[in-house]
N, C-alpha and C positions, 0 to 999 in steps of 0.2 A: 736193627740191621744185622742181617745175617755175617757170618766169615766162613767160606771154605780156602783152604792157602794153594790148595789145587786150580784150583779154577782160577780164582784170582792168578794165577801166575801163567796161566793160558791168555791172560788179556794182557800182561805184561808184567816186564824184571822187577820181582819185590826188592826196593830199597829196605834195606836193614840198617837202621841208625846203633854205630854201636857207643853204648853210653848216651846216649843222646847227641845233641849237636853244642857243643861247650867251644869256648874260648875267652880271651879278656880276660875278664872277671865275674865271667858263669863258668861254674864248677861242673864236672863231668856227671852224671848220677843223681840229678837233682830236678824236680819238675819242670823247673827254666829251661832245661839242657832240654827234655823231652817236649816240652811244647814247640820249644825251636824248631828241633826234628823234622816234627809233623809239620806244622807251617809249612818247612821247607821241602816238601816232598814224601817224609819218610812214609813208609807203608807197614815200619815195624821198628820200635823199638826195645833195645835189647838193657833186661835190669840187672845189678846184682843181688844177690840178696843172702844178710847176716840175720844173726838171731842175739836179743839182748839177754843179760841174765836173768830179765823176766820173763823170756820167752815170745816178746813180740818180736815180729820178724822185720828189720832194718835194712833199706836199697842202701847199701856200702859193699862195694870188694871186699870181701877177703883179707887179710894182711894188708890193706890198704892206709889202715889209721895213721900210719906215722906221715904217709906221703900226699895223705888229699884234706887230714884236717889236723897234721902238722901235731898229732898226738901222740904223747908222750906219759902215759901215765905212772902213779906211782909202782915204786920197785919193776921197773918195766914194766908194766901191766897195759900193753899197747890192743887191746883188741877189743872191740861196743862189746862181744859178747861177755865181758866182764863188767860190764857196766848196765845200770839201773837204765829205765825209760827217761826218767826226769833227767839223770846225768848227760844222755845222750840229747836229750832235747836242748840242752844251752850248748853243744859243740856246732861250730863252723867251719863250712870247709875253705880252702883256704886256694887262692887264684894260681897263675902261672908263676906269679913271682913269690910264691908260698906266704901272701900276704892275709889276712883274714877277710873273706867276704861277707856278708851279710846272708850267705843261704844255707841254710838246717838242714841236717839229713830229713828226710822222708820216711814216712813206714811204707811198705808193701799193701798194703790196704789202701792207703791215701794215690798211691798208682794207680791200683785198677777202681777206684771209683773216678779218677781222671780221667782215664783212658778207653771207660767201659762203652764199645760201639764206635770206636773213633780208629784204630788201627790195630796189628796185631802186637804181642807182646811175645818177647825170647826171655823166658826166665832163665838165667845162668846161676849156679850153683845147686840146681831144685836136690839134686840127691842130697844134700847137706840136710835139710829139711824137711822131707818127701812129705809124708803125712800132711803136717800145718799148712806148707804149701799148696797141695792140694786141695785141703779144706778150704781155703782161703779163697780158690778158685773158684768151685763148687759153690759156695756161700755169695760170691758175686756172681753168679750164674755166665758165665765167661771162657768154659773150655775150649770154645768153637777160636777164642782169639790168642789162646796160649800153645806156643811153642817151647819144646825143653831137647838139649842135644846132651849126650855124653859120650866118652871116649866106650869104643865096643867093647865092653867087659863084658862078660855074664851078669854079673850081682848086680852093676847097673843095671842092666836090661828087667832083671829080678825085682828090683824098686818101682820102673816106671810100669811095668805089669801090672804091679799091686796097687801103686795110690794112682795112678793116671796113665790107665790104657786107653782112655778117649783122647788126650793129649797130642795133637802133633808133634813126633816125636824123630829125630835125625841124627844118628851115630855120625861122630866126627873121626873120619878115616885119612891115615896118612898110609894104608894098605889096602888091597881088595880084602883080604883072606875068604872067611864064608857069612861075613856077617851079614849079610844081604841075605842068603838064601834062609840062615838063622830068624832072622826079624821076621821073614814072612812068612813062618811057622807061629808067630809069638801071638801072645792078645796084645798086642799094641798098635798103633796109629802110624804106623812106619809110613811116613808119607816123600823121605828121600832123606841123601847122605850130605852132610857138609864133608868137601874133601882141600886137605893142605897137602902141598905137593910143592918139592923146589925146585923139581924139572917137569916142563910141563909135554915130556914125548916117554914118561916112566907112568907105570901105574895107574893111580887115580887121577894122575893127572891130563891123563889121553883125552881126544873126542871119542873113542870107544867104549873108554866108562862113562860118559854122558849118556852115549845112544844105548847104551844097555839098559842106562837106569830109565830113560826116558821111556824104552818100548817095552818095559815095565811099570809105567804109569808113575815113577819116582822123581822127584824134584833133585836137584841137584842146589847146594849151595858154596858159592866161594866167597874167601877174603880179600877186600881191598885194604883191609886196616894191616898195621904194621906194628908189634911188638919190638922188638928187635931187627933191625936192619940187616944183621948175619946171618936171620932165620923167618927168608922169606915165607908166608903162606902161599903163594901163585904164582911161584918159579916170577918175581919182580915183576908182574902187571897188578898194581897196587897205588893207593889214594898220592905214593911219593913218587913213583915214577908218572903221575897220569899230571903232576906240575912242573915236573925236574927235565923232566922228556916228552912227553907228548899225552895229552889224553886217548889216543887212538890206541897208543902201548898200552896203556893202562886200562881205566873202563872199558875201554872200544873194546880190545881183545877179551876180555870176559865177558863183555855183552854179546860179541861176533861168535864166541867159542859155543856159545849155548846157555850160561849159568843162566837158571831162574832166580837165585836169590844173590845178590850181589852187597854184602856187609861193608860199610864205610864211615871213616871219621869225617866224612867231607860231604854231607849227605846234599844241602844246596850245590854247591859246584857240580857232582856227580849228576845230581837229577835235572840239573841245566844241561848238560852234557848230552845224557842221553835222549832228552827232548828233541835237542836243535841237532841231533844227529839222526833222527827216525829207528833212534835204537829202544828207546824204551818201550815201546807199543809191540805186543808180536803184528806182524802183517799176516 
């Protein structure tokens, strides 16, 4: 099975499952959560990925250890990348009521021999890792189904140059500046921008930076998920207002506004939504 994220988004809105699809007592980040996902519609799921002090690379966040598997190591020592593979393999992560579940972190290898041919994958943290990550790609023969975004640096852009210019690759802009006309100078995969925006008649958040990226053949991605509620991604058309007020606010207007990639914690509801609405298909 081939992947182009292009084309595929010409026949309709890529669902983006972020973390997978978790609740209960499935943990966010964990192959349960991802196969959920899929089931339920997604068209991409999005991983974290740490690295142990042996150098194998771990789906965990970040600064995450104290909050998803309730870790607390000696002399504070809260983070896998301090910790051996074996160590890492008896931790669990731990449910909504920070209780212990039954499910183990994952390597990044154990992903994409899961997922190889089955959807596409948003590797999150890749520049933490660049290189391994890469290889690791490379080695499951799987460029075609990986996506990587970072904030428009330079040096960033400098990494994914070097270990993955074949990469589907999306600077995440909360400004135009020139970083569009920058990337399309670059050897990289620049195939569109993920844009956060709290007013959606400012900036990137216009239907003008749509239609520009679009009649430049660029994809556009927005957020339904919600970090902090003070700090909307899409001026509040998001996974919380599309239950709290209406799904037309929510989904609707980012599927009505244009986004092709629409990222959510609600990926069944959302992709029911957009079905029995005739929003998810382009016409």
């Amino acid at each position: 099975m081939s992947f182009n994220l292009k084309e595929d988004a010409k026949e309709r809105i890529i669902i983006a499952a972020h973390r997978g699809e978790c609740g209960g007592n499935i943990p966010c980040n964990t192959i349960t959560a991802y196969e959920i996902a899929v089931s339920h519609g997604a068209d991409m799921i999005e991983v974290d990925v740490s690295r142990s002090a042996d150098g194998t690379l771990w789906i965990l966040h970040p600064k995450m250890e104290p909050r998803h598997l309730n870790y607390l190591g000696p002399e504070g020592m809260t983070s896998i990348g301090q910790l051996t593979d074996e160590q890492i393999k008896r931790l669990r992560y731990v449910n909504y009521d920070r209780d212990f579940t039954q499910f183990p972190l994952c390597t990044f290898d154990e992903v994409l021999d899961r997922f190889k041919g089955r959807c596409y994958i948003n590797v999150d943290k890749f520049w933490d890792n660049p290189k391994q990550i890469a290889d690791s790609i490379k080695a499951h023969g799987m460029l075609d189904q990986i996506v990587v975004k970072s904030a428009p640096k330079a040096d960033l852009f400098d990494i994914v140059e070097e270990y993955a210019p074949e990469v589907a690759f999306l600077p995440i802009l909360k400004e135009e500046g020139n970083t569009h006309e920058e990337l399309k100078r670059r050897n990289i995969n620049y195939v569109g921008a993920e844009v956060v925006f709290a007013d959606e008649t400012t900036g990137v958040g216009t239907r003008e930076f749509i239609d520009k990226l679009h009649a430049d053949n660029k994809l556009v991605w927005v957020n339904a998920i919600i970090y902090n509620y003070k700090t909307q991604l899409a001026a509040g058309h998001s996974d919380d207002t599309s239950f709290t007020v209406n799904p037309d606010y929510g989904w609707g207007w980012l599927a009505d506004r244009g986004y092709d990639i629409i990222q959510t914690d609600w990926t069944q509801a959302m992709a029911v939504y957009l079905k029995e609405t005739g929003k998810r298909y382009r016409k």
